[in-house]
VMD Tcl script that draws the C-alpha trace (Angstrom):
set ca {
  {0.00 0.00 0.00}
  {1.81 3.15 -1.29}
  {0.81 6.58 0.38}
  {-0.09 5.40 3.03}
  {0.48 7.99 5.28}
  {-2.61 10.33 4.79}
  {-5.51 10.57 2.59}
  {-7.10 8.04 0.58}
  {-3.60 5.94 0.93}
  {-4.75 5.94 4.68}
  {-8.25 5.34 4.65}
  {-7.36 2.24 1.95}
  {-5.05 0.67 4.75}
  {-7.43 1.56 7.32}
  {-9.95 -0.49 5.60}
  {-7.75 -3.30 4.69}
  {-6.80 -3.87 7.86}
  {-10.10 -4.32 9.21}
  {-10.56 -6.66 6.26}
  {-7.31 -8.80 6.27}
  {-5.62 -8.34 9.71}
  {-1.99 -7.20 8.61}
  {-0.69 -4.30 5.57}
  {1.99 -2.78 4.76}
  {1.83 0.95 4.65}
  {4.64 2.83 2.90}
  {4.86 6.58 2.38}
  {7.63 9.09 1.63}
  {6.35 10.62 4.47}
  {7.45 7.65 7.07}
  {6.01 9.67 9.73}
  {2.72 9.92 8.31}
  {3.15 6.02 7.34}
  {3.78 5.50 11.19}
  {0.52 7.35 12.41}
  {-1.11 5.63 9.78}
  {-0.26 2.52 11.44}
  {-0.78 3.52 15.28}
  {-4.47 3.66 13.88}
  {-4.50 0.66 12.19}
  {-3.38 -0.97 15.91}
  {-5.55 1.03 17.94}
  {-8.49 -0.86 15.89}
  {-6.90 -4.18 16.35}
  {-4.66 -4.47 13.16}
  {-1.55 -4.91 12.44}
  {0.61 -3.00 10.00}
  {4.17 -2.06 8.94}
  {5.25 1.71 8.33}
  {8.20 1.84 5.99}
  {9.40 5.08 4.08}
  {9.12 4.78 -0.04}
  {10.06 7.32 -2.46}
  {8.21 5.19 -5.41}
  {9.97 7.51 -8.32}
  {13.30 5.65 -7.12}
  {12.86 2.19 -8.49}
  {15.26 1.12 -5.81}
  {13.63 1.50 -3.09}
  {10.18 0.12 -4.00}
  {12.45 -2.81 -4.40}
  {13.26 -2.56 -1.25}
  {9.75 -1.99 0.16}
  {8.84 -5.31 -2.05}
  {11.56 -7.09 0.25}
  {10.70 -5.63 3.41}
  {6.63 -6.81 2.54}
  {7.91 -9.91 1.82}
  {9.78 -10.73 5.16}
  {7.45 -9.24 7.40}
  {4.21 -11.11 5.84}
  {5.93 -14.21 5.38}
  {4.83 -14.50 1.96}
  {4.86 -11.97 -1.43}
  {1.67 -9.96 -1.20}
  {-1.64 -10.45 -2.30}
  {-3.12 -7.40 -3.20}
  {-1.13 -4.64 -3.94}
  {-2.28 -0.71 -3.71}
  {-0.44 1.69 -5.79}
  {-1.49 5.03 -4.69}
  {1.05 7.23 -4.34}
  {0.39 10.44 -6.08}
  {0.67 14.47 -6.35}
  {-1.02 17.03 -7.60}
  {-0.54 19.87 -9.95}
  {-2.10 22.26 -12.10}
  {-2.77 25.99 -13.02}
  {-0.64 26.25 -15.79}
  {-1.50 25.90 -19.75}
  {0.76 23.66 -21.58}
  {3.59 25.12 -23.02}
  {3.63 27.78 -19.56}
  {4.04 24.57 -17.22}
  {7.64 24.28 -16.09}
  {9.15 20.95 -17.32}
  {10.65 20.08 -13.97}
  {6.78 19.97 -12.35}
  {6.33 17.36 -15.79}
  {9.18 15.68 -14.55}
  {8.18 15.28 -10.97}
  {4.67 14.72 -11.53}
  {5.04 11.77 -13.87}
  {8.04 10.40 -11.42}
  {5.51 10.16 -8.50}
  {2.13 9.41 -10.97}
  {3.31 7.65 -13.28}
  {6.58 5.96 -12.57}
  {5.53 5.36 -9.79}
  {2.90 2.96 -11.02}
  {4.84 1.57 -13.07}
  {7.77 0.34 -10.54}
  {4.97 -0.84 -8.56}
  {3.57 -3.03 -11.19}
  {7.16 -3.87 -12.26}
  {8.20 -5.38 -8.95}
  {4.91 -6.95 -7.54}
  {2.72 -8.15 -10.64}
  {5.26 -10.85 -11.73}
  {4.59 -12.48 -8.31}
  {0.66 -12.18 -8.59}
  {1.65 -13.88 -12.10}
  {3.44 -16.39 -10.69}
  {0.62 -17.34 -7.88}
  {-1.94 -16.61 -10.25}
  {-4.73 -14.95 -7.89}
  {-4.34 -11.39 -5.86}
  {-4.85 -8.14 -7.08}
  {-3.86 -5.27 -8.25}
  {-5.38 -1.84 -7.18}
  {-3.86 1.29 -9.40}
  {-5.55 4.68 -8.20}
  {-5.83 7.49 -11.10}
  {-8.53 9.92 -11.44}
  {-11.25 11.15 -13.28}
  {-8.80 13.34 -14.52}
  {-7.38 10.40 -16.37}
  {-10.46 10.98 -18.83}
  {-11.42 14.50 -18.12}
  {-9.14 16.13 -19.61}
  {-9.54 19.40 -18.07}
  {-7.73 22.33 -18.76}
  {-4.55 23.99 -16.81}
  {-3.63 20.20 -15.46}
  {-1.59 19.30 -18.70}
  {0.67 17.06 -16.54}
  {-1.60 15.45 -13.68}
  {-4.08 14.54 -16.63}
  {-1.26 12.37 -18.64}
  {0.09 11.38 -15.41}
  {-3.02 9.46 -14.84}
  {-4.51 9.00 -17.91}
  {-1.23 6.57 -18.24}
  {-2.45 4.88 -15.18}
  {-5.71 3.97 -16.54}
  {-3.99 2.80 -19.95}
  {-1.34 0.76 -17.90}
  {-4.06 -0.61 -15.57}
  {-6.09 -1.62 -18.61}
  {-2.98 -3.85 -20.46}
  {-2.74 -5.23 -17.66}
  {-6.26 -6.30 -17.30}
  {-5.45 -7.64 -20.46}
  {-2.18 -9.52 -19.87}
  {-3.23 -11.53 -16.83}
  {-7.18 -12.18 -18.33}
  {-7.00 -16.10 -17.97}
  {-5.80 -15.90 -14.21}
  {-7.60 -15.05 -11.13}
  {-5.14 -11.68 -10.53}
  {-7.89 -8.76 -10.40}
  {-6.57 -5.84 -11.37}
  {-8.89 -2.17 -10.76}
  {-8.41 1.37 -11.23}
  {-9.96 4.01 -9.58}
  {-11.18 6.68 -10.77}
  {-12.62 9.48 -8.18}
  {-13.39 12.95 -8.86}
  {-13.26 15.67 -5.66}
  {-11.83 13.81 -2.82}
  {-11.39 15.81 0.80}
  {-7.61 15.62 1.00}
  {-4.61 17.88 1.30}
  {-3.08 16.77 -2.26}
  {-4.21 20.20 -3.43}
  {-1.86 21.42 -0.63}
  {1.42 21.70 -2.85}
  {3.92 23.96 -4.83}
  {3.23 22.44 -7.72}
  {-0.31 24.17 -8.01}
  {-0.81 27.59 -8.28}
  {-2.95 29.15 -5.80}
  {-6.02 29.97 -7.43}
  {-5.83 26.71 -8.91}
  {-5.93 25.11 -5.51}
  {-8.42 27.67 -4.20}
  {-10.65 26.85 -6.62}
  {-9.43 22.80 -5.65}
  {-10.45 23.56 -2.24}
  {-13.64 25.04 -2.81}
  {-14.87 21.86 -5.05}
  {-13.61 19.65 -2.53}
  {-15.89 21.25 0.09}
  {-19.08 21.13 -2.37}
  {-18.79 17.90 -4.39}
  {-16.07 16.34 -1.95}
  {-16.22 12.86 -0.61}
  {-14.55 11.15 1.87}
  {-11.35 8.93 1.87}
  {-13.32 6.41 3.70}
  {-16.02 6.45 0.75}
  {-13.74 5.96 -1.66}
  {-11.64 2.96 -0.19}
  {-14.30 1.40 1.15}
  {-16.36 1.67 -2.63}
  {-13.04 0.75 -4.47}
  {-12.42 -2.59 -2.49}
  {-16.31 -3.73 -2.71}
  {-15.83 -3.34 -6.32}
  {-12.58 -4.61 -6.37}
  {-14.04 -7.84 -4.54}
  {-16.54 -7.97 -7.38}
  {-13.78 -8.27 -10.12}
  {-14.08 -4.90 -11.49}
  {-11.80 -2.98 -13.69}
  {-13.16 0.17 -13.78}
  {-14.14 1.58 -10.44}
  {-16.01 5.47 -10.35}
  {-16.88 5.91 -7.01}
  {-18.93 8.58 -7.39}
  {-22.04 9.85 -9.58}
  {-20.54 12.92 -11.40}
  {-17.58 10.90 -12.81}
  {-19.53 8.55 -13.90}
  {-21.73 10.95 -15.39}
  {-18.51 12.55 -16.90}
  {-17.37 9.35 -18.07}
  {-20.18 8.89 -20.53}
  {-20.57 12.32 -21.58}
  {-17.62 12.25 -23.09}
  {-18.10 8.60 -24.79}
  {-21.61 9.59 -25.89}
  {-20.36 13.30 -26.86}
  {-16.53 13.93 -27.28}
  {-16.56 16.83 -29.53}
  {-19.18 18.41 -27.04}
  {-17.51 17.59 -24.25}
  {-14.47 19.24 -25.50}
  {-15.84 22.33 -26.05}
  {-17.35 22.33 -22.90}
  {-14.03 22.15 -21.53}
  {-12.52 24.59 -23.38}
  {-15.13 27.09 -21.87}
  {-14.58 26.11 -18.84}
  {-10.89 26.89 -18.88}
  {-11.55 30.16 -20.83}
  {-13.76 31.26 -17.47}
  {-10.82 30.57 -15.39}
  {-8.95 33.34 -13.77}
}
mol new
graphics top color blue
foreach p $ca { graphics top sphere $p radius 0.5 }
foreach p [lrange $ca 0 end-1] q [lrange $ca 1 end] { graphics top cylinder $p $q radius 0.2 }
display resetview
């Protein structure tokens, strides 16, 4: 379970916890993976706070070791969650190093995950895979050039893998909220009226962590890959199926209204 340490990473391992009994909770915040795990005890659980940077390939191998040992056995279901925000800027105005950070964390992230654990789900042939994007993965809005491709390679990555292990019992999901009440809006990487405006959808439309993880794993349970938790991206998901050119422009106003 990668970040762990607040958020939906938190109310995921809070939940799967209570589920299972034992998880591994990594963050680069290793404090906030710690808390994360006094919780999970003070409800009974059991859990394991380890620090991950999941850009650096080495050390989810080393979180994939650590798992390993303390469980006893490779993992069963595996959480990659990790993720930051950013926006305000058009493309073109976006400064390549908040590209470079935001697919490290996003993307790459993702990927080393699904690198290091999936060939052991492979190999047992049952488990499961949890990969958490966005709606923003298919929204496409504007002024969030690089969280959009960030996880709109998630849900394209979580989908060939669907594919590639279809014939085993390895679920794989991805999850696709739209305003969640966290603190990822909370960062350097987005401009302030961007996350002023953030903040103020959050409060409106805004569900829970605890919605979300608790949603995702029922449908994950269920064996399904595409999980929108809530009503408006689901409603956003077809819109754009049933209306793309429509949609688009409906974007594009949107953005032009923006400060």
């Amino acid at each position: 379970m990668t970040g762990a340490g607040s958020g939906i990473g938190r109310a995921f391992a809070r939940e799967l916890a209570r589920r299972h009994g034992r998880v591994v909770c990594a963050d680069v915040d290793e404090a906030g993976a710690k808390d994360t795990v006094a919780r999970i005890e003070a409800d009974g659980g059991r859990g394991l706070a380890l620090g991950c940077d999941v850009a650096d390939k080495r050390q989810v191998w080393e979180l994939s070791e650590a798992a390993e040992h303390w469980l006893g056995h490779p993992p069963t279901l595996v959480v990659n969650n990790a993720g930051i925000g950013t926006g305000g800027h058009v493309l073109g105005e976006t400064p390549l190093s908040d590209w470079h950070r935001t697919l490290g964390v996003n993307l790459w992230g993702v990927v080393h995950g699904s690198h290091v654990f999936v060939p052991w789900l492979r190999a047992a042939g049952s488990g499961g895979i949890i990969n958490v994007a966005s709606a923003a993965s298919f929204a496409a809005a504007p002024r969030m050039g690089a969280y959009n491709v960030s996880k709109a390679a998630v849900l394209a990555l979580s989908e060939t893998l669907a594919a590639e292990l279809d014939g085993t019992d390895v679920v794989v999901s991805v999850v696709c909220p739209t305003f969640v009440k966290t603190s990822i809006a909370d960062n350097e990487l987005i401009d302030s009226a961007a996350a002023e405006l953030a903040a103020r959808l959050m409060r409106i439309t805004g569900v829970s962590p605890e919605f979300i993880a608790t949603r995702a794993l029922d449908a994950h349970d269920r064996g399904k890959l595409y999980i929108l938790p809530q009503r408006d991206a689901r409603l956003l998901w077809r819109f754009k199926r049933w209306a793309p050119r429509s949609y688009t422009r409906l974007a594009g106003l949107l953005g032009r209204s923006l400060p």
